[in-house]
CHARMM-style PDB file with segment names, atoms N, HN, CA, C and O in Angstrom:
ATOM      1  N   UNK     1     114.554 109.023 108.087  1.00  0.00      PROA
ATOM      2  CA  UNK     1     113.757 108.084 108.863  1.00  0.00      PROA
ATOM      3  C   UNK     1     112.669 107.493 107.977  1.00  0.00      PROA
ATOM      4  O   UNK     1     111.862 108.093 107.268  1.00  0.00      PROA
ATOM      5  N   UNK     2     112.829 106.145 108.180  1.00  0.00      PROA
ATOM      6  HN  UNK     2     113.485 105.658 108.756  1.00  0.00      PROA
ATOM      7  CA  UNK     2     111.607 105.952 107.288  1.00  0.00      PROA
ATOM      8  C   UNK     2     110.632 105.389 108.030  1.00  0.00      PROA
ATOM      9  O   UNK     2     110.878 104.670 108.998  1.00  0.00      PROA
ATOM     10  N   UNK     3     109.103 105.763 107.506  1.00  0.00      PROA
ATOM     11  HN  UNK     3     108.903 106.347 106.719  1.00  0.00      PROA
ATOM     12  CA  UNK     3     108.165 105.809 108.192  1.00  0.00      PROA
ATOM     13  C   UNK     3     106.974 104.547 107.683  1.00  0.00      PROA
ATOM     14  O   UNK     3     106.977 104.332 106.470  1.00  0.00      PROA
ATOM     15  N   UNK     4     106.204 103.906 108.338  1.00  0.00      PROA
ATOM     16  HN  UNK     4     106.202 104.080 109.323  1.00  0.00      PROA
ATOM     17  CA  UNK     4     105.368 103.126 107.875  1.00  0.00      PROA
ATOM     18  C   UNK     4     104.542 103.037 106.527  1.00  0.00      PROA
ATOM     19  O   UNK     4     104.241 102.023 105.898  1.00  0.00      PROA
ATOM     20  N   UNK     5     104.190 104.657 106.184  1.00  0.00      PROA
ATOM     21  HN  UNK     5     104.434 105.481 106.695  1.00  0.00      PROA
ATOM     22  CA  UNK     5     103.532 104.803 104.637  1.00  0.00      PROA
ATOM     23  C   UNK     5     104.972 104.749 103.355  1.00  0.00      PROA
ATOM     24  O   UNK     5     105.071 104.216 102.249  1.00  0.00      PROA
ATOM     25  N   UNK     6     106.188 105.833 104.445  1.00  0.00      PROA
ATOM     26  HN  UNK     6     106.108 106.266 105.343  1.00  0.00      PROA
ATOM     27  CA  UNK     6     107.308 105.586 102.704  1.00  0.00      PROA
ATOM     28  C   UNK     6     107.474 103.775 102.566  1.00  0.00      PROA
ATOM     29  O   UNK     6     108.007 103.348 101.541  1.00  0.00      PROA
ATOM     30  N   UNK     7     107.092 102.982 103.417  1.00  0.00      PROA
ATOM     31  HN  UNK     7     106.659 103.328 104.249  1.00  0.00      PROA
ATOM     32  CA  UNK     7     107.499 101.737 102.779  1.00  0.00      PROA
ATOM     33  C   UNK     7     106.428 100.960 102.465  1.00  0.00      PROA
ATOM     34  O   UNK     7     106.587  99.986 101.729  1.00  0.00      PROA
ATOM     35  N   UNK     8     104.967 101.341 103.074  1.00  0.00      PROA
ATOM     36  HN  UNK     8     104.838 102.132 103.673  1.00  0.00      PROA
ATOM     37  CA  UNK     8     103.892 100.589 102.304  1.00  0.00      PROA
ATOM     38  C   UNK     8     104.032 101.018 100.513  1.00  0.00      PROA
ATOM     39  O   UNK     8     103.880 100.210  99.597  1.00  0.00      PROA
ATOM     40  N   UNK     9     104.314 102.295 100.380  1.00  0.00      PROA
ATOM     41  HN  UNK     9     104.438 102.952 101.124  1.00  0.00      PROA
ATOM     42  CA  UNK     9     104.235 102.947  99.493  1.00  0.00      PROA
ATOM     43  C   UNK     9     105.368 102.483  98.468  1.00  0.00      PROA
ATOM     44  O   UNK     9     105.025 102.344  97.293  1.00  0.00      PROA
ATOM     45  N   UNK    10     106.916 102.191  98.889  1.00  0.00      PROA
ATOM     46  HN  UNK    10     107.195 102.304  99.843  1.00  0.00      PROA
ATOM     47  CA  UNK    10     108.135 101.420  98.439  1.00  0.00      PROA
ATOM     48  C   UNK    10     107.621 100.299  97.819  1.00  0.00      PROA
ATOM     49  O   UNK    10     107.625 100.205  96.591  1.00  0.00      PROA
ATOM     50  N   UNK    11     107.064  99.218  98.726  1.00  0.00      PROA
ATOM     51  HN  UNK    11     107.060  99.294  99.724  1.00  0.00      PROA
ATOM     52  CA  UNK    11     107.426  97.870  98.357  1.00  0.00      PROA
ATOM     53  C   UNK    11     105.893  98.032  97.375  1.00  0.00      PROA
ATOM     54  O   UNK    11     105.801  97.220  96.454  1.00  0.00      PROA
ATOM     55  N   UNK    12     104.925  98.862  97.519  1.00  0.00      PROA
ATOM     56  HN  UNK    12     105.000  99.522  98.267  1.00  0.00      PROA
ATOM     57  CA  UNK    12     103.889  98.950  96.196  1.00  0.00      PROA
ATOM     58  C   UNK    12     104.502  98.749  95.117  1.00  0.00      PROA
ATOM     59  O   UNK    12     104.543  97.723  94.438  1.00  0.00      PROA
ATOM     60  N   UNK    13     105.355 100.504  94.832  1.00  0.00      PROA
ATOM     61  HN  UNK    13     105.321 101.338  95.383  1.00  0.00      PROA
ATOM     62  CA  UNK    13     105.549 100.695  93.872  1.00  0.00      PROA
ATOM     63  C   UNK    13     106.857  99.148  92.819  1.00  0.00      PROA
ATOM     64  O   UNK    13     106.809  98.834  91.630  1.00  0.00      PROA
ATOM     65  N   UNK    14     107.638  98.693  93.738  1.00  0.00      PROA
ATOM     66  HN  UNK    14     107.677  98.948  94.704  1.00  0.00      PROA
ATOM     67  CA  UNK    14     108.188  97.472  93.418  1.00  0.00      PROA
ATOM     68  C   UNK    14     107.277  96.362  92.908  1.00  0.00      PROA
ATOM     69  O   UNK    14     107.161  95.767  91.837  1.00  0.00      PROA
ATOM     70  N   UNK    15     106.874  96.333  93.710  1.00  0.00      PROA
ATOM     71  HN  UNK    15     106.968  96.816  94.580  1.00  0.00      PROA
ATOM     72  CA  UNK    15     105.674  95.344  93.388  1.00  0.00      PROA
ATOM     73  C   UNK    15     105.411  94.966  92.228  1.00  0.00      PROA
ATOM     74  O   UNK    15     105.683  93.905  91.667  1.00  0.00      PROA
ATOM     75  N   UNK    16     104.574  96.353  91.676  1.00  0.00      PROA
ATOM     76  HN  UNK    16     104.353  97.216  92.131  1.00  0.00      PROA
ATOM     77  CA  UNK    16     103.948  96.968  90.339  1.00  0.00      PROA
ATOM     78  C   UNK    16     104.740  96.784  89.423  1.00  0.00      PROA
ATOM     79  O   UNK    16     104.535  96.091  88.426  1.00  0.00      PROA
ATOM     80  N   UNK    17     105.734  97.404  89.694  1.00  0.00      PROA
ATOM     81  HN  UNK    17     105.900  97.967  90.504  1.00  0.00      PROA
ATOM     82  CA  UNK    17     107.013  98.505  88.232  1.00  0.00      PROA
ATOM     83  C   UNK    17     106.384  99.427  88.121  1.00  0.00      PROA
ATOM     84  O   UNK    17     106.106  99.633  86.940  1.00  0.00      PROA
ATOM     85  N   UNK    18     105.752 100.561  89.196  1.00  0.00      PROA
ATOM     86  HN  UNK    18     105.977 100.393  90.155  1.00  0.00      PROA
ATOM     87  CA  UNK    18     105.218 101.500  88.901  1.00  0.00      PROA
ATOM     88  C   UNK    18     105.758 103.186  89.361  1.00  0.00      PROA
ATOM     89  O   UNK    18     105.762 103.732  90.465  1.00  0.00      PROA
ATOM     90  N   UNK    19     106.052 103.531  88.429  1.00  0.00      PROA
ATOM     91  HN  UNK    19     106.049 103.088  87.532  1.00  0.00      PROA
ATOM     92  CA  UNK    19     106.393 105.242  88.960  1.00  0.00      PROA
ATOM     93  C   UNK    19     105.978 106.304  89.846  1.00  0.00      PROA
ATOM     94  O   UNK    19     104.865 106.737  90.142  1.00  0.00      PROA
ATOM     95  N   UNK    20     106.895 106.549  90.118  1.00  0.00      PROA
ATOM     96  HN  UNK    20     107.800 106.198  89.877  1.00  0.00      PROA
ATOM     97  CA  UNK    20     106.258 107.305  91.262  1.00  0.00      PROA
ATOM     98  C   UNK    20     105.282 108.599  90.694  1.00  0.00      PROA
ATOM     99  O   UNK    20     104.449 109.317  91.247  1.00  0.00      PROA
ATOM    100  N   UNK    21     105.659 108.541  89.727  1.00  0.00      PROA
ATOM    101  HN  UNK    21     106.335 107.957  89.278  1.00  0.00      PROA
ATOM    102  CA  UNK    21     104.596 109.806  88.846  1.00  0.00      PROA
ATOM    103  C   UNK    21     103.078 109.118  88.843  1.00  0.00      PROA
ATOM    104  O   UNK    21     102.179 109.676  89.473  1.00  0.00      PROA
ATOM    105  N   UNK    22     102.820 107.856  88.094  1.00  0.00      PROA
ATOM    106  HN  UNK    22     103.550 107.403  87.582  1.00  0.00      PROA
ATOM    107  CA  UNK    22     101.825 107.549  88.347  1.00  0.00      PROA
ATOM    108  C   UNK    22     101.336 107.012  89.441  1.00  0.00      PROA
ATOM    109  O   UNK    22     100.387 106.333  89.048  1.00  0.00      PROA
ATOM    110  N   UNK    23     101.437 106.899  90.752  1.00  0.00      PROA
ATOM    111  HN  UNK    23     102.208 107.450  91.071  1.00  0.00      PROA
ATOM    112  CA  UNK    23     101.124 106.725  91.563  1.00  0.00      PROA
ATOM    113  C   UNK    23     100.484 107.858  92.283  1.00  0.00      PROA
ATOM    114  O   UNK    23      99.433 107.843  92.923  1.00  0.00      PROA
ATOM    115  N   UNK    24     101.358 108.910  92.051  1.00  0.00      PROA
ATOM    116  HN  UNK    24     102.212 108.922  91.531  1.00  0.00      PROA
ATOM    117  CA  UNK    24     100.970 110.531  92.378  1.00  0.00      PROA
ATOM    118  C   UNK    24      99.565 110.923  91.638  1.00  0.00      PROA
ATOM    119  O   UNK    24      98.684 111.500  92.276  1.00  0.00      PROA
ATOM    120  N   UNK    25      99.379 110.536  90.080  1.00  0.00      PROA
ATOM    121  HN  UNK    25     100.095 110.068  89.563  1.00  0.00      PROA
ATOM    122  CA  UNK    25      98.706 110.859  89.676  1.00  0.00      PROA
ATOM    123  C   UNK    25      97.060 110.146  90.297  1.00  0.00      PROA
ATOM    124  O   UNK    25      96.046 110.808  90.517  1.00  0.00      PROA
ATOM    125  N   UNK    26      97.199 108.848  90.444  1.00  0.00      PROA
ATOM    126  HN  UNK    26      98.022 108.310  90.265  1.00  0.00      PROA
ATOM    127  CA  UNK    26      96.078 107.972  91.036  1.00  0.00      PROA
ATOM    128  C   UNK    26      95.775 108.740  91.791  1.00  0.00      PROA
ATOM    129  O   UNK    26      94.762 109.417  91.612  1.00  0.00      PROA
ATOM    130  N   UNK    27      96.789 108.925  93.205  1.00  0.00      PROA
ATOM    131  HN  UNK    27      97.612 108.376  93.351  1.00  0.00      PROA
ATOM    132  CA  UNK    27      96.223 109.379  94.556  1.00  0.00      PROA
ATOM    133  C   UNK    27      95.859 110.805  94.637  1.00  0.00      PROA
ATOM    134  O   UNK    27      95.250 111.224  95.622  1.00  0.00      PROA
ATOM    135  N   UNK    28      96.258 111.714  93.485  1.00  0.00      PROA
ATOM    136  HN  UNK    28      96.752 111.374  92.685  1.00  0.00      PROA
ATOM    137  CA  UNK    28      96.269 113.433  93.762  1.00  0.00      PROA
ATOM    138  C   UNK    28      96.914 113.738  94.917  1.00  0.00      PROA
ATOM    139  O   UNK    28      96.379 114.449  95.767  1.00  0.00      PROA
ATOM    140  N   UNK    29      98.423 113.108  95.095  1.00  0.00      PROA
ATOM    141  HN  UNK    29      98.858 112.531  94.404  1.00  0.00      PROA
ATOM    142  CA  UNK    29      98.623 113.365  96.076  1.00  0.00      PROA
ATOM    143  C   UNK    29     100.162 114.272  95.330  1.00  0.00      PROA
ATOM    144  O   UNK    29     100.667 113.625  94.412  1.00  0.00      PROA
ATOM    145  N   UNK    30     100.781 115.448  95.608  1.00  0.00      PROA
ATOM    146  HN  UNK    30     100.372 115.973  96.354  1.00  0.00      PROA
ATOM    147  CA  UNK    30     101.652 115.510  94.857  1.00  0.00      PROA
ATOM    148  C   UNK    30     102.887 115.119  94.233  1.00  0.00      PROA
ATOM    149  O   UNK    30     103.723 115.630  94.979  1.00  0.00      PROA
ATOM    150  N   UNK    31     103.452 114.580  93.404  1.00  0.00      PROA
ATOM    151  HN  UNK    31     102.773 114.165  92.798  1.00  0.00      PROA
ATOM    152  CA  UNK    31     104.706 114.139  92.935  1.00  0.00      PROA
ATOM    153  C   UNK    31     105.654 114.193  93.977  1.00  0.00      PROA
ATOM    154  O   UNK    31     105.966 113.153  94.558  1.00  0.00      PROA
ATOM    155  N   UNK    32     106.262 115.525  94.353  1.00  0.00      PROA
ATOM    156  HN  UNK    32     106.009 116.370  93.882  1.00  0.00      PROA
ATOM    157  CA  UNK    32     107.548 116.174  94.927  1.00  0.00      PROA
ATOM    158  C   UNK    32     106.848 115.561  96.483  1.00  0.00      PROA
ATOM    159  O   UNK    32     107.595 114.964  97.259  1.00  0.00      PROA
ATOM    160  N   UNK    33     105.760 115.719  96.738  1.00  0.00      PROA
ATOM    161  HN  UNK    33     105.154 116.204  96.108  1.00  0.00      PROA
ATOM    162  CA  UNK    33     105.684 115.134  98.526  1.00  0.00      PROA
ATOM    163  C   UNK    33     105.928 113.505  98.073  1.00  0.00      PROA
ATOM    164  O   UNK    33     106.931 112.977  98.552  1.00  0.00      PROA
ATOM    165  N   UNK    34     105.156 112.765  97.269  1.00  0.00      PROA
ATOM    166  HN  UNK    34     104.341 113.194  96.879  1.00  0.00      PROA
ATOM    167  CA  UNK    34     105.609 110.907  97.391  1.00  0.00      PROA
ATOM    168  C   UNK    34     107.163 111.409  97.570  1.00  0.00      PROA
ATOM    169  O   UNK    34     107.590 111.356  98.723  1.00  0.00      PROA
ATOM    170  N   UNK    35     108.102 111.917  96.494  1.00  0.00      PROA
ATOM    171  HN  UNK    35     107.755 111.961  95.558  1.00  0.00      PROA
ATOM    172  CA  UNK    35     109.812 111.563  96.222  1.00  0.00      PROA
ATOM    173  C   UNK    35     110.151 112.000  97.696  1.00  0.00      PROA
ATOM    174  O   UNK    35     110.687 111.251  98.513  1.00  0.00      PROA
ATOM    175  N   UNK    36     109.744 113.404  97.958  1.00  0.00      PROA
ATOM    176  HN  UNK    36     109.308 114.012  97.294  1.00  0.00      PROA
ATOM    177  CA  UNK    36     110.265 113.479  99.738  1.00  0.00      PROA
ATOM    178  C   UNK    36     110.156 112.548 100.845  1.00  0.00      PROA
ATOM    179  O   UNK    36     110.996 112.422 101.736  1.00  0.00      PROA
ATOM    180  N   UNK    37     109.026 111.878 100.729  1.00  0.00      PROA
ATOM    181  HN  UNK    37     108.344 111.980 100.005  1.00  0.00      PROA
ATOM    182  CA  UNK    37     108.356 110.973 101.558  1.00  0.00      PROA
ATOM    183  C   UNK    37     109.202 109.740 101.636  1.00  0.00      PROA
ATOM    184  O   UNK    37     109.511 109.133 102.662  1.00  0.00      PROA
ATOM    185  N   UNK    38     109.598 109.403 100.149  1.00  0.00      PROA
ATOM    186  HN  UNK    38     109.347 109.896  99.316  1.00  0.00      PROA
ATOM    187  CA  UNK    38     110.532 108.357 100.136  1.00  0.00      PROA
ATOM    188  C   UNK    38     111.753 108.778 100.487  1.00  0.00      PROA
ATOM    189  O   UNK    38     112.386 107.873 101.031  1.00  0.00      PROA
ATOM    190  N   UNK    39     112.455 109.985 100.377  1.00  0.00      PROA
ATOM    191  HN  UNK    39     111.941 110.720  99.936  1.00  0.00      PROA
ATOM    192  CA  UNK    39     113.760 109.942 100.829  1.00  0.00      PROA
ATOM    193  C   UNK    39     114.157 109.894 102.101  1.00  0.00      PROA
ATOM    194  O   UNK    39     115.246 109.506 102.526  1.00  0.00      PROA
ATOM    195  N   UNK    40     112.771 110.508 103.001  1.00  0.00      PROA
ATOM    196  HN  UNK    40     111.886 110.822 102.656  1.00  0.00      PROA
ATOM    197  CA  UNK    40     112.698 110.200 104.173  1.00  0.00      PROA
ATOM    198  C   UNK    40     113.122 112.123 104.885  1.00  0.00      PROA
ATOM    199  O   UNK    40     113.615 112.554 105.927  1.00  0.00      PROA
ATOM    200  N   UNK    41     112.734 112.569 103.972  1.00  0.00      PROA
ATOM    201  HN  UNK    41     112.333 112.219 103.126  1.00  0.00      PROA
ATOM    202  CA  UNK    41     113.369 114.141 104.238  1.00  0.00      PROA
ATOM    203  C   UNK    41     111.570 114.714 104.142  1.00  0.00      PROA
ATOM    204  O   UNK    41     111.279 115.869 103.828  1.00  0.00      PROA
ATOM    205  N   UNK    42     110.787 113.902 104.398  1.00  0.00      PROA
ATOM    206  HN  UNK    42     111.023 112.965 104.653  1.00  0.00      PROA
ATOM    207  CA  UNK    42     109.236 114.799 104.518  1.00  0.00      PROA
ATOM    208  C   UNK    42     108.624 113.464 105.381  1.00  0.00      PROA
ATOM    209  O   UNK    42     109.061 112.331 105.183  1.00  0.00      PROA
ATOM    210  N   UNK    43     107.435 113.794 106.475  1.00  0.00      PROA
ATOM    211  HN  UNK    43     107.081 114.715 106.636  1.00  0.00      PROA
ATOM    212  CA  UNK    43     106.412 113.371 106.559  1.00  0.00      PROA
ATOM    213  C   UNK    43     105.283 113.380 105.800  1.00  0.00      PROA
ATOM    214  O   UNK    43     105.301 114.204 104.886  1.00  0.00      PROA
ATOM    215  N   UNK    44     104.494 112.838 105.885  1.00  0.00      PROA
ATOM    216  HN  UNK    44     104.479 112.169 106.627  1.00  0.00      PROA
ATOM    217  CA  UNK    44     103.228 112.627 105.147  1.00  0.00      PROA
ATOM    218  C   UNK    44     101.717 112.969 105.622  1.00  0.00      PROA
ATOM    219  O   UNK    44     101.060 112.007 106.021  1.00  0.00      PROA
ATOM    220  N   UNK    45     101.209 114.022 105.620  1.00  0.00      PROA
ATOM    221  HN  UNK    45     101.742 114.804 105.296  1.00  0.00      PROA
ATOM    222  CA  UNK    45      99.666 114.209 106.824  1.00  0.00      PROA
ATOM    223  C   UNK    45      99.225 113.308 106.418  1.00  0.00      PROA
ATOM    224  O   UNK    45      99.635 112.730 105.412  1.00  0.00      PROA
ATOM    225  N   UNK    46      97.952 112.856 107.343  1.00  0.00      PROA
ATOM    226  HN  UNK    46      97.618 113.327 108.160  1.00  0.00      PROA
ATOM    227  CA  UNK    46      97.129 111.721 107.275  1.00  0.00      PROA
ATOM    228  C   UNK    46      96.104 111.865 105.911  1.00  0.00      PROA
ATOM    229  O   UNK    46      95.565 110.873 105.420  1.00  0.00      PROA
ATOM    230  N   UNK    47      95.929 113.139 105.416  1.00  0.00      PROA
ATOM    231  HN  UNK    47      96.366 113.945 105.815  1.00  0.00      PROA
ATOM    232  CA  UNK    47      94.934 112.904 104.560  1.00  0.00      PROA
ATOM    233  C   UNK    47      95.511 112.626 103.189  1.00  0.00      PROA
ATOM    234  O   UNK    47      94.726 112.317 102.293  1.00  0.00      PROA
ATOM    235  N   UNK    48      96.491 112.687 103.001  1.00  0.00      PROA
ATOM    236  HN  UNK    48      97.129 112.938 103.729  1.00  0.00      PROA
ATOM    237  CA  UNK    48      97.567 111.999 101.789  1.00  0.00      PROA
ATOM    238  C   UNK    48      97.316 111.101 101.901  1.00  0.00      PROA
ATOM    239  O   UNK    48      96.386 110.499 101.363  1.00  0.00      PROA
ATOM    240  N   UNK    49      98.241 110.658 102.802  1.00  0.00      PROA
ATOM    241  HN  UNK    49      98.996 111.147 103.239  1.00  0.00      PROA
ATOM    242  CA  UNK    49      98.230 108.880 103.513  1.00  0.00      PROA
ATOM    243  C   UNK    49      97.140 108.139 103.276  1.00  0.00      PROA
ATOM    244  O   UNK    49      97.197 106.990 102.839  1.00  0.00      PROA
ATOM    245  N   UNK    50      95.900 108.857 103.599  1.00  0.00      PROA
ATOM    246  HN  UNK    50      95.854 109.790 103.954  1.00  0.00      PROA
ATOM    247  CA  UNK    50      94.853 108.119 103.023  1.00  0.00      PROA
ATOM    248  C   UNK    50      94.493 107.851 101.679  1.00  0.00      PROA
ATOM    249  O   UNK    50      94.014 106.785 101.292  1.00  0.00      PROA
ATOM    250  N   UNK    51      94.788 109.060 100.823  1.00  0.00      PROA
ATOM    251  HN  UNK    51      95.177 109.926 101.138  1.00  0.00      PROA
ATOM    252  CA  UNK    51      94.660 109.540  99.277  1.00  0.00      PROA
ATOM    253  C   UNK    51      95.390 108.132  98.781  1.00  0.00      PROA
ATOM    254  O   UNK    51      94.795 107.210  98.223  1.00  0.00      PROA
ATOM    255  N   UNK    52      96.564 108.157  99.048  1.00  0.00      PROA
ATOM    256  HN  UNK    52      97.047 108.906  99.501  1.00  0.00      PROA
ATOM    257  CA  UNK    52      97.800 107.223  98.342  1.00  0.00      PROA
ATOM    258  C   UNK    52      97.172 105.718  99.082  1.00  0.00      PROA
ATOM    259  O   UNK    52      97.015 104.797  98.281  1.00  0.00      PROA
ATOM    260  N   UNK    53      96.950 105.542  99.985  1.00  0.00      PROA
ATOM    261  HN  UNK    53      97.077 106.291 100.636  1.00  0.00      PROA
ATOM    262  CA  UNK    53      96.052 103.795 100.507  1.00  0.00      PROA
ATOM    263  C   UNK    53      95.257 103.821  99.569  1.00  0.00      PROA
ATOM    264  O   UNK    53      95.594 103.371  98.474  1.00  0.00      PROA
ATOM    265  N   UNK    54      94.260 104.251  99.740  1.00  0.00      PROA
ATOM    266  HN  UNK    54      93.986 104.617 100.629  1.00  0.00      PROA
ATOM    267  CA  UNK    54      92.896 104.289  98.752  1.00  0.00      PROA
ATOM    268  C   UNK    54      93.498 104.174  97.355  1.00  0.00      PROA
ATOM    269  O   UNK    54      93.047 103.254  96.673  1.00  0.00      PROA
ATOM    270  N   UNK    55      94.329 104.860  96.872  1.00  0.00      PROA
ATOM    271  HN  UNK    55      94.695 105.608  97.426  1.00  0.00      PROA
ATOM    272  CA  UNK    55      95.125 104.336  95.050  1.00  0.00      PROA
ATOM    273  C   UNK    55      95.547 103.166  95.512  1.00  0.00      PROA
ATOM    274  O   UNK    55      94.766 102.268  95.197  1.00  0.00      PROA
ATOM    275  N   UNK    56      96.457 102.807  96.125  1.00  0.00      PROA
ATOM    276  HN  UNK    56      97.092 103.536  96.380  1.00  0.00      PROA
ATOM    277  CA  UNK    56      97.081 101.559  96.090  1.00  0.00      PROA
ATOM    278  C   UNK    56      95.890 100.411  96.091  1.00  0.00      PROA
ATOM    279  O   UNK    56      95.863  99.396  95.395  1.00  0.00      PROA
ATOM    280  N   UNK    57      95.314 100.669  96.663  1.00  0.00      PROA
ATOM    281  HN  UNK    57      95.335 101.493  97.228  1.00  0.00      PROA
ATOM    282  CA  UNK    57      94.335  99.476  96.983  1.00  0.00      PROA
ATOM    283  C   UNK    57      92.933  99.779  96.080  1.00  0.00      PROA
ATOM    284  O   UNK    57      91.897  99.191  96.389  1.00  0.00      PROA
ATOM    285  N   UNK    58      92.960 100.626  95.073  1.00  0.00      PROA
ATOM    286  HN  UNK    58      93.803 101.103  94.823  1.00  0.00      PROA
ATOM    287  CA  UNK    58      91.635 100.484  94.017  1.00  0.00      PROA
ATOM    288  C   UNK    58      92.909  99.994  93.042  1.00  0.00      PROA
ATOM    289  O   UNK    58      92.347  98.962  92.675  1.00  0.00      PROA
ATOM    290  N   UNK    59      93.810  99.962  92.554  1.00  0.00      PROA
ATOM    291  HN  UNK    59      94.266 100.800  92.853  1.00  0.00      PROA
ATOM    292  CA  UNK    59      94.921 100.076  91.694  1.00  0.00      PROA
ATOM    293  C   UNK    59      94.796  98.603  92.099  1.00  0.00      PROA
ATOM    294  O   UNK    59      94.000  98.180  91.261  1.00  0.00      PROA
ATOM    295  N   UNK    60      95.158  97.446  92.997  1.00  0.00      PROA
ATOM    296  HN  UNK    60      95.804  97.790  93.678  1.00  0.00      PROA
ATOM    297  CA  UNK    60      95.392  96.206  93.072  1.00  0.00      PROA
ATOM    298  C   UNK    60      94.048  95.660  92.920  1.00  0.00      PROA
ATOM    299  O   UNK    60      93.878  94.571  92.370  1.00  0.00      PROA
ATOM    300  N   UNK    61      93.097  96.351  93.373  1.00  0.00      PROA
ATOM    301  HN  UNK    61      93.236  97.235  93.819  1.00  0.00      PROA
ATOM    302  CA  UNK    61      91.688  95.913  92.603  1.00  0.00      PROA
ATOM    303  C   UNK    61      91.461  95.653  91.581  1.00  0.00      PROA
ATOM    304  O   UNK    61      91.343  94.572  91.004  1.00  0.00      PROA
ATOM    305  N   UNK    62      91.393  96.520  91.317  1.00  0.00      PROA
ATOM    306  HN  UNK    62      91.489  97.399  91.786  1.00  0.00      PROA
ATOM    307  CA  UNK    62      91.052  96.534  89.756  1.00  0.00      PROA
ATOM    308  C   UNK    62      92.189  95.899  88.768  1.00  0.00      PROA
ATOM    309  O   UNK    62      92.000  95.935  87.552  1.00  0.00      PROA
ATOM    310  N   UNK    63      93.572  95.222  89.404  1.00  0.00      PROA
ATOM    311  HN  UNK    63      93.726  95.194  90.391  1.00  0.00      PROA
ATOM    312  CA  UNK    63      94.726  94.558  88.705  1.00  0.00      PROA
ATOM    313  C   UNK    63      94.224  93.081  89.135  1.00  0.00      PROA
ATOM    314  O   UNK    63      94.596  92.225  88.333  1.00  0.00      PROA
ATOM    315  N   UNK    64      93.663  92.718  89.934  1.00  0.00      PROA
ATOM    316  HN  UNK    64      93.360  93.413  90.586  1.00  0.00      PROA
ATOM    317  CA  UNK    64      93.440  91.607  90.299  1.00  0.00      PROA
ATOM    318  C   UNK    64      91.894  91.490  89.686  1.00  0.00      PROA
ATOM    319  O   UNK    64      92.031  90.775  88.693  1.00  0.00      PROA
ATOM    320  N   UNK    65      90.887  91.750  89.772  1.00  0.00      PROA
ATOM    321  HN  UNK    65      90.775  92.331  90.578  1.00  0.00      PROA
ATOM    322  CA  UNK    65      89.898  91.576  89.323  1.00  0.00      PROA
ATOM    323  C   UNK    65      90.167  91.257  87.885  1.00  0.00      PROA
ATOM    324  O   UNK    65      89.610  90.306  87.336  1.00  0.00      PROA
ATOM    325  N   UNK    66      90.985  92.016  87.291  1.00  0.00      PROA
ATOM    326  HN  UNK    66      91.437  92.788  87.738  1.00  0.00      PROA
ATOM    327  CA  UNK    66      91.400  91.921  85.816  1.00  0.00      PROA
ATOM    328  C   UNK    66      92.162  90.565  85.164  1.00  0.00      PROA
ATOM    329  O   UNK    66      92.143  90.197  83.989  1.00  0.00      PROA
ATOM    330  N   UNK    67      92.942  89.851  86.489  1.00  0.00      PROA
ATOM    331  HN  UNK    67      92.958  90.150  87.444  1.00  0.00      PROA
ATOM    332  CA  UNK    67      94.134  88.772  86.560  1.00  0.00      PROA
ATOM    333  C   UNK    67      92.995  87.781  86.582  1.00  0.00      PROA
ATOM    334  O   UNK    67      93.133  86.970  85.667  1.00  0.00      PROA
ATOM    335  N   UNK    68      91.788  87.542  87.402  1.00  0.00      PROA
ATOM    336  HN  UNK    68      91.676  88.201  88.146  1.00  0.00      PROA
ATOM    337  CA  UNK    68      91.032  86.942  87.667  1.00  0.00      PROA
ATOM    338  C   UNK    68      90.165  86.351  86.205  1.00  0.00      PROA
ATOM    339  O   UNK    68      90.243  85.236  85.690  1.00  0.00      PROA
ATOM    340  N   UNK    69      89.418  87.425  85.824  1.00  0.00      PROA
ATOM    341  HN  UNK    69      89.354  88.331  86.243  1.00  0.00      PROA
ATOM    342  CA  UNK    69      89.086  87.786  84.660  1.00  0.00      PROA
ATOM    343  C   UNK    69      89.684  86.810  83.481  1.00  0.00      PROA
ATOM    344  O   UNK    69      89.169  85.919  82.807  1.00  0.00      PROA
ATOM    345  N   UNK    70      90.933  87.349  83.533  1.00  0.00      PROA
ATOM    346  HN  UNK    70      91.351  88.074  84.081  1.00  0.00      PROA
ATOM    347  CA  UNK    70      91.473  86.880  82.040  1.00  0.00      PROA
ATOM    348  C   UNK    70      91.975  85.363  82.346  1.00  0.00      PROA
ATOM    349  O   UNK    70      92.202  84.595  81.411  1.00  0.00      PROA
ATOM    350  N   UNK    71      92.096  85.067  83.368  1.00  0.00      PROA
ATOM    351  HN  UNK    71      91.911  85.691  84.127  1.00  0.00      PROA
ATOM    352  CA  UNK    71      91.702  83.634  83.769  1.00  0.00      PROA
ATOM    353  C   UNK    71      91.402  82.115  83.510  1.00  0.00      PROA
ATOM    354  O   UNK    71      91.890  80.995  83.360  1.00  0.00      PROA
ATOM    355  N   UNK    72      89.846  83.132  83.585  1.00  0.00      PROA
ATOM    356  HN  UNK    72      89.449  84.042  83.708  1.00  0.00      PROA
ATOM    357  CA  UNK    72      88.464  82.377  83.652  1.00  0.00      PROA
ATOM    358  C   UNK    72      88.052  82.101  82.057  1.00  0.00      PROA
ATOM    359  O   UNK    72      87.203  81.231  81.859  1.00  0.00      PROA
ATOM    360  N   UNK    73      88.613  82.800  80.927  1.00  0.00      PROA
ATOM    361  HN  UNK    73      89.303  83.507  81.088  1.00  0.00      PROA
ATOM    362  CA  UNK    73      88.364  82.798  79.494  1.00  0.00      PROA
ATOM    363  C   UNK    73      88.566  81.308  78.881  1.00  0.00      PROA
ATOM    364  OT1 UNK    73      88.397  81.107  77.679  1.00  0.00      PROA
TER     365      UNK     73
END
């Protein structure tokens, strides 16, 4: 079953080209729970869920602030 975070979390990591390792690493959320999460063979508690939002969204920050940035030169 897939759930609202395995696919916020999917179409991120597409997005990016980013691994699911480093994504784990941003959020401290563990490796083996994101890959479960995506296969759809784990839920996710809310305080992950939050861990992994909060990466995704300092991670596009700070990629966009940077896009912005190099810009403006």
């Amino acid at each position: 079953m897939e759930t609202r975070i395995s696919r916020e979390i999917r179409v991120f990591l597409k997005r990016h080209g980013m691994p699911v390792l480093t994504l784990a690493k941003l959020s401290g959320v563990h490796h083996s729970i994101l890959v479960r999460v995506l296969k759809g063979s784990r839920d996710m508690t809310s305080t992950n869920a939050d861990n992994v939002r909060d990466a995704m969204l300092r991670y596009e920050a700070m990629h966009n602030a940077f896009r912005q940035s190099d810009g403006e030169d």
